[in-house]
N, C-alpha and C positions, 0 to 999 in steps of 0.2 A: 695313586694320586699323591702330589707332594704335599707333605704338610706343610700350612704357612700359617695357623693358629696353634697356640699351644693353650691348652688348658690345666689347672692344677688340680691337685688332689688335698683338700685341704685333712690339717690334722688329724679332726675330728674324725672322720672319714678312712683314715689308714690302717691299714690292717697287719697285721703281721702274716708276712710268706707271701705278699705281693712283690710283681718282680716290673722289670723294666728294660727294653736294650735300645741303642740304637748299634746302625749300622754305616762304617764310616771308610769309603775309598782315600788312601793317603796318599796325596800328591808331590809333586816337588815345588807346587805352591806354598804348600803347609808350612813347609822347614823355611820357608824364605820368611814368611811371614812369621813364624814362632822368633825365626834369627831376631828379626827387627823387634819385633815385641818383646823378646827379654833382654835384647842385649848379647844375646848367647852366639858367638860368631865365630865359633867352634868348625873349623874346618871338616870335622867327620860328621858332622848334622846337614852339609850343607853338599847338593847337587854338582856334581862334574858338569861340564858340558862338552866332556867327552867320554859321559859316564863312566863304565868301568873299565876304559881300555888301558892297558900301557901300564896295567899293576897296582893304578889306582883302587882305592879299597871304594864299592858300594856308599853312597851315605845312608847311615843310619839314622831314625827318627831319632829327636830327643826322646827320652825317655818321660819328661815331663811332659810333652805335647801328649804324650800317649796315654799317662795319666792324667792329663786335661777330659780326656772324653768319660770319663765316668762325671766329671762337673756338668760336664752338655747333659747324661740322662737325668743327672741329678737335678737341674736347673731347667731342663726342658718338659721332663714327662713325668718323674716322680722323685718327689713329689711334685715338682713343677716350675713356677712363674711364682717369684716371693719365697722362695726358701734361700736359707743364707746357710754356709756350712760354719761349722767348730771345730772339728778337725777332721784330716785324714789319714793314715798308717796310708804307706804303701811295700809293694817290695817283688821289685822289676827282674822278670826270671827270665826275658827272652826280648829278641831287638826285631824292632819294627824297620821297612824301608818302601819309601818309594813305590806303590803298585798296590800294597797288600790291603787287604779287607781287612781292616778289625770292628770286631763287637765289643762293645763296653756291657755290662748288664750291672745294674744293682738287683736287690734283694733285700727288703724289709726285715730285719731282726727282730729288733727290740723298740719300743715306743715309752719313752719314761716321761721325767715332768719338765715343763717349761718348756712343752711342744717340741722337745726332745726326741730324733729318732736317729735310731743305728740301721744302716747300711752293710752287707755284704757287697764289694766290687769287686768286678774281674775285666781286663781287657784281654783280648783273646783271637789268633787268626781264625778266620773260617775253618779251619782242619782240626780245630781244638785245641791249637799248640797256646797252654795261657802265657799272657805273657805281663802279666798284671793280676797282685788279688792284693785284698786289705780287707780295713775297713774305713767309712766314712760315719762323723755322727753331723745331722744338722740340726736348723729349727726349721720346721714343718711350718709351712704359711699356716694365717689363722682362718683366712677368708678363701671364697675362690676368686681367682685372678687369671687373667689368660694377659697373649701379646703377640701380637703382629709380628714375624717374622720379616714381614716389609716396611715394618717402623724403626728396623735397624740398618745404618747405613752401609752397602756393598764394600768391597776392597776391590782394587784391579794391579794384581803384582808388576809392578814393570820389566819387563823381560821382554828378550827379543829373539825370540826364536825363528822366527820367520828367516829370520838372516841367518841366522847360525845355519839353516840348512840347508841357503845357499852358498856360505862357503865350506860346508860338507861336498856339496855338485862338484866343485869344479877341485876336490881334494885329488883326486886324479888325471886331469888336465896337463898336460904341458902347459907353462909358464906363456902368455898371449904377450908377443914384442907389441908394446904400448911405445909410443912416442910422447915426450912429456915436455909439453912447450913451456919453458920458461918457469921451471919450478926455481925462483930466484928470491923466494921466501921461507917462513920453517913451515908453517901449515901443508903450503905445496908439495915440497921437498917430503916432507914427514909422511904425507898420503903416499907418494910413490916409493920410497925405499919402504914405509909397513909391507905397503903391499909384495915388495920386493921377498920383504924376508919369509911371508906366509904364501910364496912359492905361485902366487897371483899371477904376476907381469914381470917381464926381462924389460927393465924401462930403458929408456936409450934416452937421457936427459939433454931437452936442447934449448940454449939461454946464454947468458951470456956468464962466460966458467968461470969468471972471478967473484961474481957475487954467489953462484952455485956454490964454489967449494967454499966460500965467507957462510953463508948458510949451511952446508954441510958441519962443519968444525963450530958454529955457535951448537947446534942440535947434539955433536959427539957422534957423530956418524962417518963412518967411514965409506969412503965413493970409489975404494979398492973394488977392481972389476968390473964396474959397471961405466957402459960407452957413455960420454960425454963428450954433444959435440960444439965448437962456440959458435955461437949467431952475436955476431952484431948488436941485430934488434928483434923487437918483438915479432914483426912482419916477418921476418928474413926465418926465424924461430917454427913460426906458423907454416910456412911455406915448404921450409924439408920438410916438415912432418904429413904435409900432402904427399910430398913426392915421394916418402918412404911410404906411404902406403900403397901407394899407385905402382908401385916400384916392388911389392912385396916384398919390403924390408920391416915391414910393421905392420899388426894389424887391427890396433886402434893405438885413439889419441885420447890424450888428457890436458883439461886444461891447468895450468900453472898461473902466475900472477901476471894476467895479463889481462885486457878486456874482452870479451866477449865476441865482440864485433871482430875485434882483429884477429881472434883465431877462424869466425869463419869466413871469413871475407874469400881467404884462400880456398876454404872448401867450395865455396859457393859461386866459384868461379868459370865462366862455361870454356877457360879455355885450360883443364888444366888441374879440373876442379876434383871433386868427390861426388859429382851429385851422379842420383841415379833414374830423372826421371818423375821421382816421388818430393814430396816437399820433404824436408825435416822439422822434426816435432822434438821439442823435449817430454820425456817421460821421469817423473817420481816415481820409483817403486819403495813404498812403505810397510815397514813392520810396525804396526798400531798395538800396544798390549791390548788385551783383552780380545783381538778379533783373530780369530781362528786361520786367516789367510792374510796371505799377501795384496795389499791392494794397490793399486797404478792410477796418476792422477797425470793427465796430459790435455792440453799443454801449460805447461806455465811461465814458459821462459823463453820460446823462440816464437813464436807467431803470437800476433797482437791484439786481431780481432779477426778472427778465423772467419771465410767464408764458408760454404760448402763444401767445392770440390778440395779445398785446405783440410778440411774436418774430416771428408771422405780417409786422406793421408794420415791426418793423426789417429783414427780408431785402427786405420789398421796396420800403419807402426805399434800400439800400443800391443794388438792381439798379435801379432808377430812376435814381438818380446816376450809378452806375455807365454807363448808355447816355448822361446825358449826358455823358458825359467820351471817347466815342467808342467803348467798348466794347459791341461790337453785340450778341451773349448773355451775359451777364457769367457768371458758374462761380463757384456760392457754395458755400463749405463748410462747414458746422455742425460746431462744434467740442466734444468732450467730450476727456476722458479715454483712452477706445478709440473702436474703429472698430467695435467691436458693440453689440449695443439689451440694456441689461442693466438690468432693473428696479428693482433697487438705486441705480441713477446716475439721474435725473429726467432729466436732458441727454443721454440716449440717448435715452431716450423724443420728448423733443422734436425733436431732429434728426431720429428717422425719422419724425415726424409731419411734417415741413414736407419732410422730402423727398416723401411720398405727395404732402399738398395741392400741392407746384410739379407732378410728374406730372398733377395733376388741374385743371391751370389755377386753382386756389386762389390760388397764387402766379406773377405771371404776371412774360415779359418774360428768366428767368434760365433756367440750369438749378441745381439744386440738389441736393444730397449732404450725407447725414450719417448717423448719427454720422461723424464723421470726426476720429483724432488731430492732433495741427498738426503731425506729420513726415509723415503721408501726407497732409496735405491740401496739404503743398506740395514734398514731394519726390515724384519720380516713382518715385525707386529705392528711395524706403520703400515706397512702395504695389505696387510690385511684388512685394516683397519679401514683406506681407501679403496678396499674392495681390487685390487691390483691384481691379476694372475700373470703365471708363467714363468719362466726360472730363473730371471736375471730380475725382479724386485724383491728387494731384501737381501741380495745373494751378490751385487754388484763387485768381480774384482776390479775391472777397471773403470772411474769414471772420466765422462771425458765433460770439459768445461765450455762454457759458450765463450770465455776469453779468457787472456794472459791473467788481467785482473784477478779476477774468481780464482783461477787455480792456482794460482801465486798465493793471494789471501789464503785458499782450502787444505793447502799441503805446511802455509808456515804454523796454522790452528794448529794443523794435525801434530805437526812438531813440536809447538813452544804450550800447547796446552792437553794434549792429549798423548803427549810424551812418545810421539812416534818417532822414529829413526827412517830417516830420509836418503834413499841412493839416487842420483839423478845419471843420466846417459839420454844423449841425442840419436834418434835412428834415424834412416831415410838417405843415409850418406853409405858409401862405399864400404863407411866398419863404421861400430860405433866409436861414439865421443862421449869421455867421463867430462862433466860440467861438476865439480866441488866449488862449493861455496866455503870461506872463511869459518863459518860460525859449527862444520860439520863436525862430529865427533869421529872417532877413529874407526869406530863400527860402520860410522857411513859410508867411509871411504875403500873400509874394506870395499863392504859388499857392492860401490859403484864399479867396483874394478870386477868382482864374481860376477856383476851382471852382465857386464863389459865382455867378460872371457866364455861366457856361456853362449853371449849370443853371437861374438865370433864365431864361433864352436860351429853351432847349428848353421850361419852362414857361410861354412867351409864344407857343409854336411852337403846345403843343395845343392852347392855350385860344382 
């Protein structure tokens, strides 16, 4: 059982040859966390994110993080809750990293005056290799004290690994010819040459070449080798980039500084167009810290107020993506208000309708659930809570929205306050469509582009 009370051992009460350990998995949390808390931003304390390849050396624990845990037995179990130290000796024989179990232990010595007591420490791997010994003296609380381990407030490291391991996927890809309308700004420009140089997309830049290369040369970029070709105008821009795909000269687009409308106008054209049949949805795919998976929030950007047979289209664009992204049954959640079908709310209605059609192979490839509120659709211990079963409450990667509104508002949360990193891509069209927005960071645009190039990937796979 975990412990979440600590209780002490007061002075009075200590014996000599009483002992103590805890036992502590060290993560690539730890060292982030240690970095920021001391300041210590020592390149060899601190995580690769290409671990150890390419000659780089392992990171090593600080050595003082590692002597920090004989403070936790000390502070936690013995003496306990109210002991304050005086000093420590230390004297560090062996290096910690990333993975390893260590045991801290004290050991009771000596008990003198003014609740005075010495300490034997050791930190130590599980194999017995020590790697830490001293000693500590403190003052022994007077009274007994205990303390809530949940009256101490959480941390949630910011990292984003969810992406990193999608642009791990497609590190062996051929390079996906992306057409890039009207990159005639530095944000635009800047997403498609990154992505250019991390072996992403062969961009074919289309806009009009004097403000391109005016943009290239403010950024210090060089447009040596890569096709660039002039449009006129924005329409004129949009329009090859239909026809190179249709054309299998490309096989996605991006959008550049241009609106919205005007890139898909073309697409969405029945003579000529991209469509395939299916509506188009936009899809967020989020890396959230703290959440073990990738989650997908559709739609938020291209349909307005979704009807059904619309909703039908966006769950299963999203579960389509969703596979290609390596998620082998993806767990969609339909989102309202409650987690019951109340005829007053249309968004219950439609959730339990699309949960019946995925039961009925209607919607194929997912499982899917709904109504569902957004704390049981991704906390487990709300949905318990509501008495919820089945495997898509609590467990939701994709959720889908009852409008533009809502998932527009749920995906900017997830971003500007929950500090997720947001890729956005259109599916339902002929190849996808990267949609960057201004405010994205570099990491987003990577990964709009890995998401881009995977699920070409997989759409070159069926056809």
């Amino acid at each position: 059982m975990h412990v979440t009370i600590f209780q002490n051992v007061p002075f009075d009460q200590l014996q000599v040859g009483m002992e103590a350990e805890v036992r502590r998995l060290c993560v690539a949390d730890d060292l982030y966390v240690f970095a920021h808390a001391s300041g210590n931003l020592n390149p060899m304390h601190l995580p690769h994110e290409d671990g150890d390849k390419d000659g780089k050396p392992e990171a090593v624990a600080p050595s003082f993080w590692v002597g920090s845990l004989i403070s936790a037995v000390l502070g936690n179990n013995l003496p306990g809750p109210g002991t304050l130290y005086k000093s420590q000796n230390l004297k560090f024989l062996g290096r910690a990293h990333a993975g390893d179990e260590l045991i801290a232990k004290v050991k009771l010595i000596h008990k003198g005056d003014a609740r005075s007591a010495i300490f034997e420490t050791t930190v130590s791997l599980t194999d017995g290799t020590l790697l830490v010994e001293g000693e500590a003296e403190v003052i022994a609380p007077a009274t007994s004290e205990s303390f809530d381990i949940h009256d101490v407030p959480g941390l949630t490291v910011e990292s984003h690994r969810h992406f990193d391991k999608l642009l791990d996927m497609t590190a062996d890809l051929p390079a996906t010819r992306m057409a890039v309308v009207a990159p005639e700004e530095p944000n635009s420009l800047r997403g498609a040459m990154m992505a250019a140089e991390h072996n992403l997309i062969t961009p074919i830049l289309l806009g009009d070449q004097d403000k391109i290369r005016t943009t290239a040369k403010e950024l210090g970029m060089s447009l040596d080798g890569i096709e660039l070709i002039h449009c006129a105008t924005h329409r004129e821009a949009a329009q090859l980039a239909v026809t190179m795909v249709r054309e299998a000269r490309a096989s996605a687009i991006m959008k550049g500084h241009l609106h919205t409308d005007d890139l898909l106008r073309p697409i969405l054209s029945s003579n000529g167009g991209l469509k395939t049949g299916r509506r188009l949805s936009h899809i967020f795919v989020m890396d959230v810290p703290g959440l073990d998976h990738l989650l997908m929030v559709s739609d938020a950007a291209i349909n307005i107020a979704p009807d059904l047979p619309t909703k039908v289209d966006i769950v299963q664009n999203a579960i389509d993506l969703a596979i290609s992204l390596g998620i082998e049954t993806p767990k969609v959640g339909v989102l309202s208000a409650v987690e019951t079908v109340n005829p007053k709310i249309p968004s219950t209605l439609d959730a339990a309708a699309l949960s019946k059609m995925a039961d009925r192979d209607q919607i194929k490839g997912g499982i899917v659930d709904g109504p569902l509120a957004m704390d049981n659709a991704v906390s487990l211990t709300a949905a318990k809570t509501k008495g919820l079963r089945g495997v898509v409450a609590g467990h939701a990667e994709i959720l889908v929205v009852p409008n533009l509104e809502s998932g527009n508002m749920l995906a900017k949360e997830l971003t500007f306050i929950a500090h997720a990193e947001a890729a956005g891509v259109v599916i339902g069209a002929r190849c996808p469509i990267v949609l960057n927005s201004r405010s994205d960071s570099d990491k987003s645009r990577l990964a709009s582009c890995a998401v881009a190039a995977l699920h070409a990937k997989r759409a070159r796979e069926i056809t």
